[in-house]
RODO-2510 file (C-alpha; in nm, 4 decimals, decimal comma):
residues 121
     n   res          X          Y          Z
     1     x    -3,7113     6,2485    -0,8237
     2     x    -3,3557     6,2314    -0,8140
     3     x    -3,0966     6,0141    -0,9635
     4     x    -2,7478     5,9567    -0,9649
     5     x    -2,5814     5,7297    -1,2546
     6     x    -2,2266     5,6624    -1,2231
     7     x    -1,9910     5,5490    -1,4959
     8     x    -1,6447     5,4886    -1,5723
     9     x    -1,5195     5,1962    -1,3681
    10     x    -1,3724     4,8964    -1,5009
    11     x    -1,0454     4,6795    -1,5078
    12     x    -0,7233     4,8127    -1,4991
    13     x    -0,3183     4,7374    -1,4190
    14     x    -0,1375     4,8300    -1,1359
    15     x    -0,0241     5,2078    -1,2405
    16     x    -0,2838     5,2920    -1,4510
    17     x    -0,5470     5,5300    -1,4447
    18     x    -0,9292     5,5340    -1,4826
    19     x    -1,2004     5,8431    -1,4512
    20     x    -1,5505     5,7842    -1,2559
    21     x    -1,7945     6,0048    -1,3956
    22     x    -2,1475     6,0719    -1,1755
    23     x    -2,4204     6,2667    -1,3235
    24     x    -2,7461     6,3942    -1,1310
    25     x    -3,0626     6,3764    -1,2615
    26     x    -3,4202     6,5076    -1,1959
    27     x    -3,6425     6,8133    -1,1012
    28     x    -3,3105     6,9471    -0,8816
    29     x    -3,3149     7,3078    -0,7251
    30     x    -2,9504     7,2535    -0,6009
    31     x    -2,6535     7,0451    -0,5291
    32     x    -2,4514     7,0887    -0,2153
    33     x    -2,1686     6,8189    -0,1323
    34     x    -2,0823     6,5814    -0,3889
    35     x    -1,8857     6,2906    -0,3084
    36     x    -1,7075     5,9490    -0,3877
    37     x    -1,7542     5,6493    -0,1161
    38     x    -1,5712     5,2623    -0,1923
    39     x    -1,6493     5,0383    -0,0628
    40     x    -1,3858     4,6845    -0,1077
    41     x    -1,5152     4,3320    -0,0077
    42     x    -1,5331     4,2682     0,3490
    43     x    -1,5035     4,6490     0,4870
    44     x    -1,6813     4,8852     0,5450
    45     x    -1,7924     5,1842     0,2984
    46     x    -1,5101     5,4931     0,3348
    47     x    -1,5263     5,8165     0,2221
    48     x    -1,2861     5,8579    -0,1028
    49     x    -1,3220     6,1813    -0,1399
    50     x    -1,5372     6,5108    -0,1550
    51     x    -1,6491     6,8357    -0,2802
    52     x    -1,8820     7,1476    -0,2157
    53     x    -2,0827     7,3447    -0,4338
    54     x    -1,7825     7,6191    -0,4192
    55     x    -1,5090     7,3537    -0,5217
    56     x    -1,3240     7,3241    -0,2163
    57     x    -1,2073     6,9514    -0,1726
    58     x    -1,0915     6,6708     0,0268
    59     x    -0,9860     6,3304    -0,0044
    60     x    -0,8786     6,0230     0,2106
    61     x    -0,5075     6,0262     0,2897
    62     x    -0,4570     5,6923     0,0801
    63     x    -0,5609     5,8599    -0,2307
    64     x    -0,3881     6,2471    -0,1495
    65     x    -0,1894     6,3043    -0,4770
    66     x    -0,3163     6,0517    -0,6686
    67     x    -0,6794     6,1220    -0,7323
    68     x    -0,8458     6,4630    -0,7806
    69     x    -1,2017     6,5034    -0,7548
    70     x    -1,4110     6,7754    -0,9452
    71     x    -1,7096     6,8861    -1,0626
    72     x    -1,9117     7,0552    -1,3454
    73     x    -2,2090     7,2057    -1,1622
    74     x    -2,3379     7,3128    -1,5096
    75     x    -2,4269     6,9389    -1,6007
    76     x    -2,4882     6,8322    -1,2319
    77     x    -2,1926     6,5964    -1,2331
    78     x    -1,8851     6,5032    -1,0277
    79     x    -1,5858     6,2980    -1,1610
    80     x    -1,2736     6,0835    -0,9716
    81     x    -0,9859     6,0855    -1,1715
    82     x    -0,7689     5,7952    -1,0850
    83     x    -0,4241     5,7774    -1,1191
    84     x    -0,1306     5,5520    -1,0172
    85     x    -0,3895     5,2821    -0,8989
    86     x    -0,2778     5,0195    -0,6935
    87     x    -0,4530     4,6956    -0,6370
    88     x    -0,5571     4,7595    -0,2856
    89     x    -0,7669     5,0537    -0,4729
    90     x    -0,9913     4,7931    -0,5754
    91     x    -1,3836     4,7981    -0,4858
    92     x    -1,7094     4,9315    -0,6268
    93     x    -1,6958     5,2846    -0,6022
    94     x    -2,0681     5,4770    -0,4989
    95     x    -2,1424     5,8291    -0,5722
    96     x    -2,3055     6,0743    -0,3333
    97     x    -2,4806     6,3560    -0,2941
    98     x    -2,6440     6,5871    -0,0966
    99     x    -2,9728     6,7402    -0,3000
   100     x    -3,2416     6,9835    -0,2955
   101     x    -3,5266     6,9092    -0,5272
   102     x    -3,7586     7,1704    -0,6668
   103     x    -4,0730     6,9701    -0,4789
   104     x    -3,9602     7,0488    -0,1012
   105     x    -3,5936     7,2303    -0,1187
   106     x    -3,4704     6,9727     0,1446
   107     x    -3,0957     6,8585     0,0995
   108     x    -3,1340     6,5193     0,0987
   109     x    -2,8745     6,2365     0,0307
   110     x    -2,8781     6,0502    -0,2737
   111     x    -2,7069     5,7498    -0,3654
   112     x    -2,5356     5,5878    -0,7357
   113     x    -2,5994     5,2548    -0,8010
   114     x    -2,2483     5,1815    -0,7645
   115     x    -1,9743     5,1063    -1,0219
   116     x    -1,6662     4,8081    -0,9768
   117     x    -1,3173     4,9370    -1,0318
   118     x    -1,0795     4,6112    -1,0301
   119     x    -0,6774     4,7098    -1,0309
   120     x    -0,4503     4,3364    -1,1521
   121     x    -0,1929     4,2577    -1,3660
***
């Protein structure tokens, strides 16, 4: 009933900048938290960063000042711009969100399918 379809990652130098974008999709009533997990080979998934339905934020001290999360709650979708990027930024990067669908009005968490963002020279 509800889908999440990231976009935006890709290859990139040391420096540079890329923007995730995440849109929602489906019979949705309303979107609480929306959030950005990565998740680099070997570890485990971390929060990037988040933000509620009222646009308060918060991210992961490795990315403070150099990412900023937001949100157009019009089109259902969050974005991660990335600047500065630094190789050990590299990892596939999953959406998140917490949903309520017009079928139950449960918040329920949804995942993206997951999109690789790759930082070398």
């Amino acid at each position: 009933q509800v889908q999440l379809v990231e976009s935006g990652g890709g290859l990139v130098q040391p420096g540079g900048s890329l923007r995730l974008s995440c849109a929602a999709s489906g019979t949705i009533f309303h979107i609480d938290i929306m959030a950005w997990y990565r998740q680099a080979p070997g570890k485990e998934r971390e929060l990037v960063a988040y933000i509620d339905s009222e646009g308060s934020s918060d991210y992961t001290d490795s990315v403070k000042g150099r990412f900023t999360i937001s949100r157009d709650n019009a089109k259902n979708t969050v974005y991660l711009q990335m600047n500065s990027l630094k190789p050990e930024d590299t990892a596939v990067y999953y959406c998140n969100a917490n949903v309520a669908a017009y079928s139950d009005y449960r918040l329920l968490y949804y995942w993206g399918q997951g999109t690789q963002v790759t930082v070398s020279s």
